[in-house]
C-alpha positions in Angstrom: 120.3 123.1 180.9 118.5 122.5 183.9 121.3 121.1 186.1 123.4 124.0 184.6 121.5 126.5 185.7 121.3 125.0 189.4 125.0 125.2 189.8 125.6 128.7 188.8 125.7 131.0 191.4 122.8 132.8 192.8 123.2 136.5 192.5 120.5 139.3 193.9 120.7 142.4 192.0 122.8 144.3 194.0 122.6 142.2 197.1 126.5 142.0 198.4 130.2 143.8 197.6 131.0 140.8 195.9 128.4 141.3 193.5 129.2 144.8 192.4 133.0 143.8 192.3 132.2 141.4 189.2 129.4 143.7 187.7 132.1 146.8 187.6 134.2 144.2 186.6 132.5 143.4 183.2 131.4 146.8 182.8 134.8 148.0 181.8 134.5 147.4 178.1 131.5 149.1 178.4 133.1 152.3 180.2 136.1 152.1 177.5 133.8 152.0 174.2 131.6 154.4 175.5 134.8 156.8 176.3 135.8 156.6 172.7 132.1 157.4 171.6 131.5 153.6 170.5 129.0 151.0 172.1 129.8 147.7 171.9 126.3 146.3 171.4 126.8 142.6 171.4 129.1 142.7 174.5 126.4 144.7 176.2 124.0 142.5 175.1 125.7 139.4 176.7 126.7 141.4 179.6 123.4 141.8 180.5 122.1 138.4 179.7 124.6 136.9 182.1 123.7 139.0 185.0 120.4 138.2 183.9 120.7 134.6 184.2 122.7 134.8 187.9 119.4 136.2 188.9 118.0 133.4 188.2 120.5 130.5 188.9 120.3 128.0 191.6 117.1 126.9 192.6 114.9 129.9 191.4 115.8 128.4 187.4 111.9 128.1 186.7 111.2 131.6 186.9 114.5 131.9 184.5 111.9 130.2 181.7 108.7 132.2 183.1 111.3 135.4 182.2 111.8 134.0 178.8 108.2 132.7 178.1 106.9 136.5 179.1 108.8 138.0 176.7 107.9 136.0 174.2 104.7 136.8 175.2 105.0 140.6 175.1 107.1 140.6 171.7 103.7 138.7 170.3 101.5 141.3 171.8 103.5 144.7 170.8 104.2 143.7 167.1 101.0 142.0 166.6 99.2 145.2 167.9 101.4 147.4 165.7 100.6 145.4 162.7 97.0 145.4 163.4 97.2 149.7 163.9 98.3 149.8 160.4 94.9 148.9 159.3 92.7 149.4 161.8 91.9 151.1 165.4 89.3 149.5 167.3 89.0 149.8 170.9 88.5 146.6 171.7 91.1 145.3 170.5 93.4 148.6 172.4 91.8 147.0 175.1 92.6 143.4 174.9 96.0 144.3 174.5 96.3 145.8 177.6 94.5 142.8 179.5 96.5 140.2 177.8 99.6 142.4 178.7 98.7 142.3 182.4 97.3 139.1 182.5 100.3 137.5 183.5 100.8 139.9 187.0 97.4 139.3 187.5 97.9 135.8 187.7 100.9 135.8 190.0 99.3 138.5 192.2 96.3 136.2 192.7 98.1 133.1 192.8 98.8 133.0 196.5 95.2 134.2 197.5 94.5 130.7 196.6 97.3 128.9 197.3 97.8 129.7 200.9 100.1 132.5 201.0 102.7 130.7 198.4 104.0 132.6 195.3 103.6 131.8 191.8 106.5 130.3 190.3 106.1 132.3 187.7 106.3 135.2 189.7 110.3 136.3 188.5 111.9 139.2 190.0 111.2 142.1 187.7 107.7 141.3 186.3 105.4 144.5 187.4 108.0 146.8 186.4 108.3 145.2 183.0 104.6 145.3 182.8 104.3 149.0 183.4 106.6 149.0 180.2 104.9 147.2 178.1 101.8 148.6 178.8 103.5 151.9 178.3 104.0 151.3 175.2 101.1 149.6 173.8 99.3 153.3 174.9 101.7 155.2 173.1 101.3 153.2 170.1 97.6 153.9 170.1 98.1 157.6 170.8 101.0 157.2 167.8 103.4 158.2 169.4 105.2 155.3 169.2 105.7 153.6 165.3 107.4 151.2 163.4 109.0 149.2 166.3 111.9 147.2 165.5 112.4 143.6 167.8 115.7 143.9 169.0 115.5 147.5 170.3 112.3 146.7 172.4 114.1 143.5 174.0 117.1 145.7 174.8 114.5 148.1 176.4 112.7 145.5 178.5 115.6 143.2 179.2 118.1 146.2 180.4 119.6 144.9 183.1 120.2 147.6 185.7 116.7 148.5 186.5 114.7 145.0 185.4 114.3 144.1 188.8 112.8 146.8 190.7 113.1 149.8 188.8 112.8 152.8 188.1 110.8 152.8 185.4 112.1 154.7 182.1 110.1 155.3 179.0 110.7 153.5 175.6 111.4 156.7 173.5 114.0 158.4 175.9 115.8 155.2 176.7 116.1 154.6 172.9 117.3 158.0 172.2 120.0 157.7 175.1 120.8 154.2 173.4 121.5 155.1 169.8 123.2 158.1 170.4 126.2 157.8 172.6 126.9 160.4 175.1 129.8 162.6 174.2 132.8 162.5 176.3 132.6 165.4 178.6 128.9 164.2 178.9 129.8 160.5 179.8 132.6 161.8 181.8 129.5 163.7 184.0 128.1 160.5 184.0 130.9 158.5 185.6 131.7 161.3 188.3 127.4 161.3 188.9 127.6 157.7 189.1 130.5 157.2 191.1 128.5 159.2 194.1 125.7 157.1 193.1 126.9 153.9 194.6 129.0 155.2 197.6 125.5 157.2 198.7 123.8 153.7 197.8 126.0 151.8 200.0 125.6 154.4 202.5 121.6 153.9 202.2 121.2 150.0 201.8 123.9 149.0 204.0 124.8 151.4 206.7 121.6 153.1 207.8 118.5 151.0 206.5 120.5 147.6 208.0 121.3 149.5 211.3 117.7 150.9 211.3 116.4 147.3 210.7 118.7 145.5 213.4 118.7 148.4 216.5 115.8 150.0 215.5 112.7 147.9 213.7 113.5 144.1 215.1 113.7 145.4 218.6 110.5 147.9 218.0 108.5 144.9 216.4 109.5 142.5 219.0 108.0 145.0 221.8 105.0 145.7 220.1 104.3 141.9 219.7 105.3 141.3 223.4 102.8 143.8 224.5 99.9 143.4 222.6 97.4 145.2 221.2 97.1 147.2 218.0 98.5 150.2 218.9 101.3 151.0 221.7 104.5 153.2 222.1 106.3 149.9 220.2 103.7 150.5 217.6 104.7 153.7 217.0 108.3 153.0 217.1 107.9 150.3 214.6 105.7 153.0 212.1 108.9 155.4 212.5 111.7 152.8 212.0 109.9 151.3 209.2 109.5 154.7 207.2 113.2 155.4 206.9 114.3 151.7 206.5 111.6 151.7 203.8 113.4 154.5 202.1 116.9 154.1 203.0 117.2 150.7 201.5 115.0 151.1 198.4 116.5 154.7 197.6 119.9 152.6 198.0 118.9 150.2 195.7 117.7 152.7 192.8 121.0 154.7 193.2 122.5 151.6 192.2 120.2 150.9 189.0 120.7 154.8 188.3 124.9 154.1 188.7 125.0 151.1 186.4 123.1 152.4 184.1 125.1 155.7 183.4 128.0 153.2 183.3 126.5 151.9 180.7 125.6 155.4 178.8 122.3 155.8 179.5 120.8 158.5 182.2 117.8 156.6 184.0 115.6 158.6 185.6 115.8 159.1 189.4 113.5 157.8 191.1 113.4 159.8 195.1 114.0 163.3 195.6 113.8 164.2 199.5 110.5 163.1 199.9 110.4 163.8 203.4 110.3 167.3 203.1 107.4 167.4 200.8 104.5 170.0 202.5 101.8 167.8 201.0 100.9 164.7 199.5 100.4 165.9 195.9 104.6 166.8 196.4 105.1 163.6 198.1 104.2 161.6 194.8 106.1 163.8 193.0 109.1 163.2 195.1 109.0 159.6 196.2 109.2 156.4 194.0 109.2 158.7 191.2 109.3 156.9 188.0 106.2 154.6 189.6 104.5 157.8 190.7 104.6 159.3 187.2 103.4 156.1 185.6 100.2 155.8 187.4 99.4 159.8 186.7 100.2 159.5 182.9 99.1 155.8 181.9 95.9 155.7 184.9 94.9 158.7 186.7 94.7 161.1 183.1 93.1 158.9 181.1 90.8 157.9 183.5 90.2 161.5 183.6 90.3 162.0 180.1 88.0 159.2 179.7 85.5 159.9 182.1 85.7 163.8 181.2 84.4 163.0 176.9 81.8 160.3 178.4 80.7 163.5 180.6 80.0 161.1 183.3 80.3 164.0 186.5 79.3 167.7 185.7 81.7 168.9 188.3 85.3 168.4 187.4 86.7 168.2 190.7 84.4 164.9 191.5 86.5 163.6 188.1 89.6 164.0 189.8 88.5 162.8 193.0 87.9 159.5 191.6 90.2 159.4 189.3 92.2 159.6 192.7 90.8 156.9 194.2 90.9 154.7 191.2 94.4 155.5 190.7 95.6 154.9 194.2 93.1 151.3 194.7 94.6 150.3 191.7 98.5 151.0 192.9 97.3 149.3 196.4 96.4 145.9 194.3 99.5 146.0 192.5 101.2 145.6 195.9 99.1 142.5 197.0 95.6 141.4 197.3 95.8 142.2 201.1 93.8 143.9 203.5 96.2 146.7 204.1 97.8 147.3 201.0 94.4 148.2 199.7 93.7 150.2 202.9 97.2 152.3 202.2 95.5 153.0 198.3 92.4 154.3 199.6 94.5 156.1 202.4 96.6 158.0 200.2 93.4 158.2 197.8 91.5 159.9 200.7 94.7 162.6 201.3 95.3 163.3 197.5 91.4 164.7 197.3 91.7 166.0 201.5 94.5 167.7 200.0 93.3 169.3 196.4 89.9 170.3 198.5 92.0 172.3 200.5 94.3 174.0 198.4 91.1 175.1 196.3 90.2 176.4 200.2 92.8 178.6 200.3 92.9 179.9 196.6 89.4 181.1 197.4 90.2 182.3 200.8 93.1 184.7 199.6 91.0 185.6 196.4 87.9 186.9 198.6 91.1 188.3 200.8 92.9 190.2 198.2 89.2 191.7 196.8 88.9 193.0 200.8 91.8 194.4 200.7 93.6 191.9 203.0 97.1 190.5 202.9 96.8 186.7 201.5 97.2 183.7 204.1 100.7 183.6 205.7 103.1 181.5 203.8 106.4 181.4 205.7 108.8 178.9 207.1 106.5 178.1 210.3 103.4 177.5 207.8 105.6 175.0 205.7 107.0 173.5 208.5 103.6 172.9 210.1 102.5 171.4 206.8 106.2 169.2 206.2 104.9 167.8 209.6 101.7 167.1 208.6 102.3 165.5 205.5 105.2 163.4 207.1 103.2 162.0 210.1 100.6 160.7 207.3 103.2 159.1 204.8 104.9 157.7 207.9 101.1 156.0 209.5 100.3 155.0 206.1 103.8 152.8 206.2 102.8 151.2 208.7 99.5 149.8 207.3 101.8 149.1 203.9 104.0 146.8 206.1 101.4 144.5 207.3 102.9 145.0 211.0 99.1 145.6 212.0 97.8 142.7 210.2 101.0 140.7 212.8 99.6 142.4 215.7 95.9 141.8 214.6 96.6 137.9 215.0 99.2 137.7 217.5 
């Protein structure tokens, strides 16, 4: 099996032309059942798993088992929890669940903190975002929303192949109602014409402007910087620009792909960027920007923290709730990305706008409530006051990039 596996070819989700031309390839029994309203379940099925395994192939084959042992793993935890909620609902045991869920991303994210920089070979593409929906779903259980889970349909939900390996991030219950319904025609037909745009704009993104950003724009920029010294310099700033937009371009390029594939395949996965870079603050920058990710911390962290901290009555004033609730929220997104210096620093970052940022918009209801009792006409709102705070907001998102990309942690020890 072993020596199999290392002679396959090695394909990266969405990684070259050649890649897409045998994925839309196999995906045209899919298109033609789904035309005639049928879904050929077992062909998906193996459709996936074989994309699945070229993932895999060639010398990454290890993390191929570390896929298959975390299922396993998962499956163990979700039905043994839902057969243990038919008789009982203590919170300890809610709580296990959830560590033993996330207990395997902790390990990987720890493992080279300890091992000098080297990953986990455990560490398979695809594991946080599979961990967000397992944990998902273990809350849901306990809030019973979700019952009477069935094996196969929860392995087709984690193991979907378009968005295993980086997203975005869908939710159990409206993936499975996509899945046993098929779309009607005129429907899927939407589908194919929305998906069709998907992967020219996606091939647009990842490999016309986020590759010419990253070969005239951030290696040159970088380069400087490093040549020059110091933490901060015109290269510096360069580099913070150029890696902003190549950050976006190519993974906005990447999810339009995951989005395309999956309508292909009947089911509308939710988008995850909507012109971020016009949000006029940061609250609207998280609603617009790695989406799916975005909405999973607010629903699954930041309002139960909330919620929990708001029955415990542990602050009188509610706005001190939410402000660490903020900063919770964000740390705990800024671990996710690495036990580093910065991408904790670009947590508390965004942590410190989020409350900079709900502080002042309370400043300003208050301000045009004492204005309208005087009489007065409320503080301007108009294109120049949006624009102002576009700029704002943008210049922040953009600085906070640059601590995300470690480029200050390069120049730091250069």
């Amino acid at each position: 099996m072993t020596q199999w596996l290392e002679n396959l070819p090695n394909w990266q989700p969405y990684g070259d032309p050649t890649y897409f031309g045998y994925l839309l390839l196999g995906l045209i029994p899919i298109v033609i059942g789904l035309l005639y309203g049928r879904r050929f379940q077992v062909y998906e099925a193996l459709f996936s798993f074989t994309f699945i395994l070229l993932m895999f192939s060639g010398s990454k084959w290890v993390q191929f088992y570390a896929l298959i042992g975390y299922i396993v793993w998962q499956l163990m935890l979700i039905f043994g929890y839902q057969h243990y909620r038919k008789k009982a609902d203590q919170g300890w045991v809610f709580y296990s669940a959830i560590f033993l869920s996330i207990l395997p991303l902790i390990l990987v994210k720890i493992h080279p903190v300890f091992n000098h920089g080297k990953m986990s070979i455990i560490g398979f593409l695809g594991i946080s975002y599979l961990t967000f929906k397992v944990v998902a779903m273990l809350m849901e259980m306990r809030d019973d929303v979700l019952k009477d889970l069935r094996v196969w349909p929860v392995t087709r939900f984690l193991l979907f192949m378009p968005t295993l390996s980086s997203g975005p991030i869908d939710r159990y219950r409206r993936f499975e109602a996509d899945y046993t319904t098929a779309p009607e025609r005129s429907v899927y037909l939407d589908y194919l014409q929305s998906a069709t745009w998907n992967i020219m704009l996606g091939f647009f993104y990842k490999f016309i402007v986020a590759y010419y950003i990253n070969l005239y724009l951030l290696i040159p920029f970088k380069h400087a910087a490093l040549s020059q010294g110091g933490l901060f310099n015109l290269p510096t700033i360069g580099v913070m620009y150029a890696y902003g937009f190549y950050l976006f371009f190519d993974f906005a390029g990447y999810s339009l792909f995951a989005i395309a594939i999956s309508k292909f395949m009947g089911i509308n996965t939710p988008i995850n960027f909507n012109k971020p870079f016009l949000a006029k603050n940061l609250k609207e920058f998280w609603n617009r920007w790695h989406m799916t990710l975005s909405f999973w911390f607010r629903d699954y962290v930041f309002m139960r923290f909330v919620l929990m901290m708001t029955r415990h009555k542990v602050f009188k004033n509610r706005n001190v709730t939410a402000g660490v609730a903020y900063m919770v929220n964000m740390l705990l997104m800024g671990f996710w990305h690495g036990l580093t210096w910065f991408y904790i620093l670009y947590g508390f970052l965004h942590a410190l706008g989020l409350i900079v940022n709900d502080w002042w918009l309370r400043q300003k209801k208050q301000k045009n409530r004492a204005r309208k009792k005087a009489g007065l006409e409320p503080l301007p709102s108009n294109w120049f006051t949006n624009a102002v705070a576009i700029f704002i907001t943008f210049n922040f998102t953009m600085f906070t990039f640059l601590v995300f990309s470690g480029f200050l942690n390069q120049l730091w020890h250069h």
